[in-house]
C-alpha positions, 0 to 999 in steps of 0.5 A: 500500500501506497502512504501517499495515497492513503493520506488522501482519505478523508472523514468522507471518503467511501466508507468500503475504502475505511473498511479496507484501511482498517481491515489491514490489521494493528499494524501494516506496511505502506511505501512512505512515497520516497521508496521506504516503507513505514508501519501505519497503525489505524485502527483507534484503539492501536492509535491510542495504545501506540500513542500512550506507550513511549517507552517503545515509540519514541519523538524525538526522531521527529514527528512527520515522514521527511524531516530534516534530520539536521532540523530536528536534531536542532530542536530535539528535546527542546520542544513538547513536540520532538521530546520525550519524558522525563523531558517532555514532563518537563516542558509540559509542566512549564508552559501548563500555566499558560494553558490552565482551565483558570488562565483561559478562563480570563480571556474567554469573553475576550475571544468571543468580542474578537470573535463577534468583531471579526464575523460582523466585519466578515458581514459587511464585505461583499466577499471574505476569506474565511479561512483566512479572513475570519477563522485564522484571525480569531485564532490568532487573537485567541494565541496572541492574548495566551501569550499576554501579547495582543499587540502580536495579533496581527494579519502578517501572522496568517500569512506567516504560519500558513507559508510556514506549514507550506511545501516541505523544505521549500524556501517560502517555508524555510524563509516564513519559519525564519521570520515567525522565529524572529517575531516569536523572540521579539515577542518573547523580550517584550514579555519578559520586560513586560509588566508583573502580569500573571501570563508574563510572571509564568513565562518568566518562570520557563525561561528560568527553568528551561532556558530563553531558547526553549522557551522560543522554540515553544512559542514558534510551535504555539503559533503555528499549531493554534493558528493553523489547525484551527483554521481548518477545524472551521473552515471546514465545518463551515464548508460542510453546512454550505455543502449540505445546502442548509442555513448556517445559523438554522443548523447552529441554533440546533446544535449543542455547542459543546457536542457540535465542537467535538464532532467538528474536531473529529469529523475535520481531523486537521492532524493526519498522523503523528509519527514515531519512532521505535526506540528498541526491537520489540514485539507490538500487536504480534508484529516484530519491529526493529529500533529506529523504524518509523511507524505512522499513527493515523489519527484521521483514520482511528476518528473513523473506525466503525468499530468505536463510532456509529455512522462515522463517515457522517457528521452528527453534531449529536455525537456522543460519546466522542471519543475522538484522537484530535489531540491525541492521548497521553504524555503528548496529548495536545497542551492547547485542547482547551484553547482550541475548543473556546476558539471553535466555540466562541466562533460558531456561537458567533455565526449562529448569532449573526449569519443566516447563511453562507454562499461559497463564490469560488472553489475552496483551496486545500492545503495537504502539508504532509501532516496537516490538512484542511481548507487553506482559502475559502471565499465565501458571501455570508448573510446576516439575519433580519432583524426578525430572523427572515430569510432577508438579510438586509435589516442586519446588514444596514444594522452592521453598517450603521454600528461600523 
């Protein structure tokens, strides 16, 4: 079987094509595309097992086929991505204040007003990006104010995370990640000259523990995970309710927002795969494996398995349970779940406010980073409710108009 083109499957692909994926067994052979071969894992509960156990499975080889060996051995051990514990508890166990349920809780309400400005501005506009425009400037905001930095918000971050997860190893990526480095240290010198708040009190603390160079290291991760997966978590929700040609604000006045979320996260699954490395030969689900192999945990293909979900090629914004793998499992279960679940949150309860529908005007653009997938631009026309929540959007619009 052939990696490349089985990261093509989405959650929507034909069900007989899951059936086949899963039906390979715990652990199976794929060409990685450049003439190598590397295990997959897909089923969920091998991609939790694999996931958890990091004893065998090891980060700090890198998390993506194709990595730049000189790259990763530059951050190794360095960020909560490429690490492994007792380092990786290290890490997490810095930055975790940043990402408390109390922290996060002191910049919901602010989330939600960026969230409301951003869509109402969305709605004055003939056309916007949504992707861009909309669901990546929240994120953005959203990063910005974790950080205790809301003069970093600002568009050019879009651009800069979106080039930077661009082509593998091209010179725009090259170049976008050097400039995002540069950005996330001015932003981290600001922080640590900054006023005694508690965000810049706990960040002061990392650099005291982990060093000034881990620390931005982190930062630059931050940016990039927060910003561009999603964007494409709501981008591709959004997307999904035009497809099915109904209203926008009529589906999400029936959602509950909390179950809606999580089906969103599952169903766009912005992280494909995770890759590990096996840290010593070992026998794994009656497979033999060898020290140094890679082995490809599939998260997009565990959010589907049939085994754990009813209908999973269908959306249900019902589900529940959802015991999806989005944020993956264990020591490197995803530090910003909470963070990524008030954006989409606040976003979402913000369209069911405000827009009554949604048009797309051309064809989204898909950006397939090896890792990462999901609607990179996304022209839309929304329309606002009428006043008396018709099918007209005017009143709204003239309403918007008159509070710009």
């Amino acid at each position: 079987m052939s990696w490349t083109e089985l990261r093509t499957l989405t959650p929507g692909s034909p069900p007989d094509r899951w059936r086949a994926v899963h039906g390979q067994g715990s652990v199976f052979r794929a060409d990685d595309g450049s003439g190598r071969s590397a295990w997959v894992v897909a089923r969920h509960a091998d991609v939790k097992a694999a996931l958890a156990d990091v004893h065998r499975f090891g980060s700090q080889e890198g998390i993506r086929l194709g990595s730049d060996a000189g790259a990763v051995s530059t951050v190794r051990g360095k960020t909560l991505l490429v690490s492994d514990p007792p380092r990786h508890t290290a890490l997490r166990r810095a930055f975790m204040p940043l990402f408390s349920g109390s922290a996060l809780a002191e910049i919901e309400q602010g989330i939600g007003a960026i969230a409301d400005e951003t869509v109402r501005s969305a709605l004055r506009r003939e056309v916007c990006d949504f992707s861009g425009d909309v669901a990546a400037a929240v994120a953005t905001h959203a990063v910005s104010a974790v950080l205790g930095a809301p003069s970093s918000a600002d568009p050019g971050l879009v651009g800069l995370t979106a080039d930077a997860v661009g082509d593998d190893d091209s010179q725009a990526s090259e170049e976008a990640n050097s400039e995002l480095f540069m950005h996330s240290a001015q932003l981290l010198d600001e922080i640590l000259t900054s006023d005694q708040t508690a965000t810049a009190t706990a960040i002061r603390s990392a650099v005291d523990v982990l060093g000034f160079e881990d620390v931005l290291v982190n930062l630059h991760g931050f940016f990039l995970a927060a910003i561009e997966t999603t964007r494409y978590a709501a981008a591709g929700a959004l997307h999904f309710m035009i497809d099915q040609g109904a209203g926008v604000g009529d589906v999400l006045a029936h959602w509950d927002m909390a179950r809606g979320v999580e089906e969103v996260l599952r169903w766009t699954s912005p992280g494909v795969y995770v890759m590990r490395t096996v840290t010593h030969d070992t026998t794994w689900r009656d497979t033999d494996l060898r020290s140094g192999e890679r082995i490809i945990l599939w998260l997009a293909a565990a959010n589907v398995d049939a085994t754990v979900f009813d209908r999973p090629d269908g959306f249900d914004a019902a589900r529940w349970p959802n015991p999806h793998v989005t944020f993956g499992v264990g020591h490197h279960r995803c530090i910003g779940e909470r963070l990524a679940r008030m954006e989409l949150r606040a976003l979402l309860t913000t369209l069911q406010r405000w827009v009554e529908s949604a048009e797309l005007v051309d064809a989204p653009t898909l950006r397939s980073h090896d890792h990462l997938r999901g609607i990179h631009r996304m022209p839309v026309r929304l329309s606002a409710w009428s006043d008396d929540r018709r099918r007209s959007s005017s009143s709204a619009k003239e309403r918007l108009d008159s509070d710009a």
